[in-house]
C-alpha positions as CSV (number, residue, x, y, z in Angstrom):
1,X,-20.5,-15.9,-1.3
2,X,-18.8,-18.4,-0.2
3,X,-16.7,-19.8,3.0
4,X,-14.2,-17.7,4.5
5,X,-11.3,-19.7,5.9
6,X,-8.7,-18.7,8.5
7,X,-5.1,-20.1,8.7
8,X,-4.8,-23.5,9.1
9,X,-8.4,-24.5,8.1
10,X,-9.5,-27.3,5.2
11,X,-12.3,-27.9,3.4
12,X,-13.4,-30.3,0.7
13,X,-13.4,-28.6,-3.2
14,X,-15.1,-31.1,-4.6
15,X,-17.3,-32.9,-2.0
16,X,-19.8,-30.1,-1.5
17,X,-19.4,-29.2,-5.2
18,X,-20.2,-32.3,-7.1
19,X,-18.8,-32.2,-10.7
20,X,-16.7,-29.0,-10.4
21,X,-13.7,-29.3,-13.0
22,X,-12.4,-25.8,-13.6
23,X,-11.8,-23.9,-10.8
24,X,-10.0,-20.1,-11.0
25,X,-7.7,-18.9,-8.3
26,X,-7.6,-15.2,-7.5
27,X,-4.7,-14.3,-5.4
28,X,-4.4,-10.2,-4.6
29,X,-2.9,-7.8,-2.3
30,X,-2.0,-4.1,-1.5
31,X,1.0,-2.1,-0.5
32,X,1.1,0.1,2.4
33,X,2.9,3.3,2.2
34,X,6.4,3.1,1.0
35,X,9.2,5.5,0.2
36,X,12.0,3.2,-0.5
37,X,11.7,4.4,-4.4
38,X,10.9,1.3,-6.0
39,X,7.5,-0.3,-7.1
40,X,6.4,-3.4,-5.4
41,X,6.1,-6.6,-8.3
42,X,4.8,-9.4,-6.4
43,X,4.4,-13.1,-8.6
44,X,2.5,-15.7,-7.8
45,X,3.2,-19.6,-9.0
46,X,1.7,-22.4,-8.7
47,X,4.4,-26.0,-7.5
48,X,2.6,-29.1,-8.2
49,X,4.3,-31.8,-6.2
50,X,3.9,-35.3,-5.6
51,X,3.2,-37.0,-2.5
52,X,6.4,-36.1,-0.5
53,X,5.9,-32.5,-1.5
54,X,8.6,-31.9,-4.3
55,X,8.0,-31.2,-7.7
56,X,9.2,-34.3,-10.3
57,X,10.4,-32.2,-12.5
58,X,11.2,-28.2,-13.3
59,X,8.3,-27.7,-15.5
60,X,5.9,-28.6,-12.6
61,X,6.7,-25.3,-11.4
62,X,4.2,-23.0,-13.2
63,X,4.8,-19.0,-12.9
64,X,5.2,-16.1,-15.6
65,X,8.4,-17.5,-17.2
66,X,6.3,-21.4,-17.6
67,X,2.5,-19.9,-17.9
68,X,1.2,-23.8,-18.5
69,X,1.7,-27.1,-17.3
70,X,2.6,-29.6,-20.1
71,X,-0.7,-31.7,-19.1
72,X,-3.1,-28.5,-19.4
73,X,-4.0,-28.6,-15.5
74,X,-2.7,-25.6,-14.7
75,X,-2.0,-22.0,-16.1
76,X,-0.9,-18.9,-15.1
77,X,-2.8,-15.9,-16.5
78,X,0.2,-13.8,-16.5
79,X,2.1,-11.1,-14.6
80,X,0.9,-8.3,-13.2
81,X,4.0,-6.0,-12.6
82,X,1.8,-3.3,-10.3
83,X,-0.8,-4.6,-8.5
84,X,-3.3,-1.7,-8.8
85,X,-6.6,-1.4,-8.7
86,X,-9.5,-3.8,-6.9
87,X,-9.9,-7.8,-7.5
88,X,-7.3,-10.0,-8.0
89,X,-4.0,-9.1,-8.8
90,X,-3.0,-12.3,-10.5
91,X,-4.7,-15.3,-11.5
92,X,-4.2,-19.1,-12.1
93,X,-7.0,-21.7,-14.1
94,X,-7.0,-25.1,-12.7
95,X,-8.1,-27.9,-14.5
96,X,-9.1,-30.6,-11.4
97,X,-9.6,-33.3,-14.3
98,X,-6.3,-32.9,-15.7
99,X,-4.3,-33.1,-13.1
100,X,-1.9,-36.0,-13.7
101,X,-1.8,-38.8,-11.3
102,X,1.3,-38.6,-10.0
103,X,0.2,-34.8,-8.7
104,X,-0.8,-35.2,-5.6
105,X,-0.8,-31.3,-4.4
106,X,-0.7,-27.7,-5.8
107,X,1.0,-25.3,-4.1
108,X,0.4,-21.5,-4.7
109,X,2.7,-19.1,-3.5
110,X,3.0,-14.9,-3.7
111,X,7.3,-13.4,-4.2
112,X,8.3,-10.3,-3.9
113,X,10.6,-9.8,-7.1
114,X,13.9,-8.3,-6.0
115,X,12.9,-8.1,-2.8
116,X,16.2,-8.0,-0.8
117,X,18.2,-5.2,-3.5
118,X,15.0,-2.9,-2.7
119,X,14.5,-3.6,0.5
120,X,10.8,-5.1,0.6
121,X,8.9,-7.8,2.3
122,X,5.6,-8.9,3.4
123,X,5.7,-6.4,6.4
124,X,4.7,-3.8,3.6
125,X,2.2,-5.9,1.9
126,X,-1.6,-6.0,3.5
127,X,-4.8,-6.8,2.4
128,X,-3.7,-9.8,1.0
129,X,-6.1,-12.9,0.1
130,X,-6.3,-16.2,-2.1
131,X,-10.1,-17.3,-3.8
132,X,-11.3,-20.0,-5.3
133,X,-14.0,-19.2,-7.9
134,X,-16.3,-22.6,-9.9
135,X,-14.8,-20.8,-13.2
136,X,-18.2,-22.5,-15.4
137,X,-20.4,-20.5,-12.5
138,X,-17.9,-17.3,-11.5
139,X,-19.6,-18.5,-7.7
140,X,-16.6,-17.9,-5.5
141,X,-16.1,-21.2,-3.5
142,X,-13.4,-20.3,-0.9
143,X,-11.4,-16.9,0.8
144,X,-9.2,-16.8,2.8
145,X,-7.5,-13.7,3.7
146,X,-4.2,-13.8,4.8
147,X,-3.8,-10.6,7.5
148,X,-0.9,-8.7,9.2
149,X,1.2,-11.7,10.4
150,X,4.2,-10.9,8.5
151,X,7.2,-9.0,8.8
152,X,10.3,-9.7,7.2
153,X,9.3,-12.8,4.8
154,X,9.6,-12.3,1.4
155,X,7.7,-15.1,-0.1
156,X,4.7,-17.0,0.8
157,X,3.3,-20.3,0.7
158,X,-0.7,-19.0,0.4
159,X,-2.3,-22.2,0.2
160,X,-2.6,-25.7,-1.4
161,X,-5.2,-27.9,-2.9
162,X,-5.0,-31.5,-2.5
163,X,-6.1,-35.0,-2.9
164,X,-7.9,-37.0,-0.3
165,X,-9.9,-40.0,-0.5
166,X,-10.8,-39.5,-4.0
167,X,-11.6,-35.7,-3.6
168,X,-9.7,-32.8,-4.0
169,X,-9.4,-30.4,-0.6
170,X,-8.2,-27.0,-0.2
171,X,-5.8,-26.2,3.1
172,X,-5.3,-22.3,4.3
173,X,-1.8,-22.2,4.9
174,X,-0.1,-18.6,5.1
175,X,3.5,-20.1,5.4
176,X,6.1,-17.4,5.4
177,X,9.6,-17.8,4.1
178,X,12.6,-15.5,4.1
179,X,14.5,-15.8,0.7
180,X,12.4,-15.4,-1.7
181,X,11.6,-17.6,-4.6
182,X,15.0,-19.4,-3.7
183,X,14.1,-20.7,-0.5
184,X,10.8,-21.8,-2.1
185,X,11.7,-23.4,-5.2
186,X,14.7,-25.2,-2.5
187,X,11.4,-26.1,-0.1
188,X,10.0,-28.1,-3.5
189,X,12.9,-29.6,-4.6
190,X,14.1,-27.2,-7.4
191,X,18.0,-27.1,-8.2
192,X,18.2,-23.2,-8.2
């Protein structure tokens, strides 16, 4: 088991994990009870930015229309359009070692396709978490759940992994945003 964060809260990947190269992030979630007759199809992605937070180009926005970075560093294990059943929902493979230089963060988000025409948001999501798993051990590493503190966002910045002095760090950050995968491919510096 390992350390359960909270929002807010960093901790070092890589310090206490000497040699840890591929790491797997889980992200997953629920949806409460909702008559509003459509299904809920939340995406995950995965922005990897440079040091002022903006990706350099589109294809460092990795999600189920770009399931790999050109360098190998990151991939999307594809789109889950219903979310049921336990464990993760979706799932993205990291490569730490091939992370090009110029990346100095990875940002992975949850959307809620379509969310405005049927009426959804996080309000009607719960049980939602992000978890970082050594993928050569399957030892989880990291959790952090993200609670109730949402209403009407429909897309959220879960968390990021970053550099720091050499090591690579993980930050809890729950961010909401209203507008969906607009506002957050706007918030990185996509044209959309």
């Amino acid at each position: 088991m390992g350390i359960t964060l909270a929002k807010g809260q960093k901790v070092s990947l890589t310090k206490g994990n000497p040699g840890l190269k591929n790491i797997l992030i889980g992200l997953g979630w629920d949806t409460n009870k909702y008559d509003g007759g459509f299904d809920f199809d939340l995406d995950t992605a995965a922005f990897l930015t440079d040091e002022n937070g903006k990706v350099t180009n589109d294809l460092d926005f990795v999600f189920y229309n770009n399931l790999k970075h050109s360098s190998g560093s990151v991939e999307h294990l594809g789109d889950n359009r219903t979310g049921e059943g336990d464990g993760d929902d979706e799932q993205i493979l990291v490569d730490l070692s091939k992370i090009p230089s110029n990346i100095n963060k990875v940002a992975f988000t949850v959307t809620i396709h379509e969310a405005l025409e049927r009426r959804q948001n996080f309000g009607q999501v719960s049980n939602s978490y992000i978890r970082v798993l050594n993928k050569d051990t399957n030892e989880e590493l990291i959790k952090y759940e993200l609670g109730e503190d949402f209403s009407i966002e429909t897309a959220v910045v879960v968390a990021e992994i970053y550099r720091h002095n050499g090591e690579w760090k993980f930050n809890a950050l729950g961010s909401g945003f209203e507008g969906g995968l607009e506002a957050l491919c706007r918030n990185y510096g996509l044209s959309v």
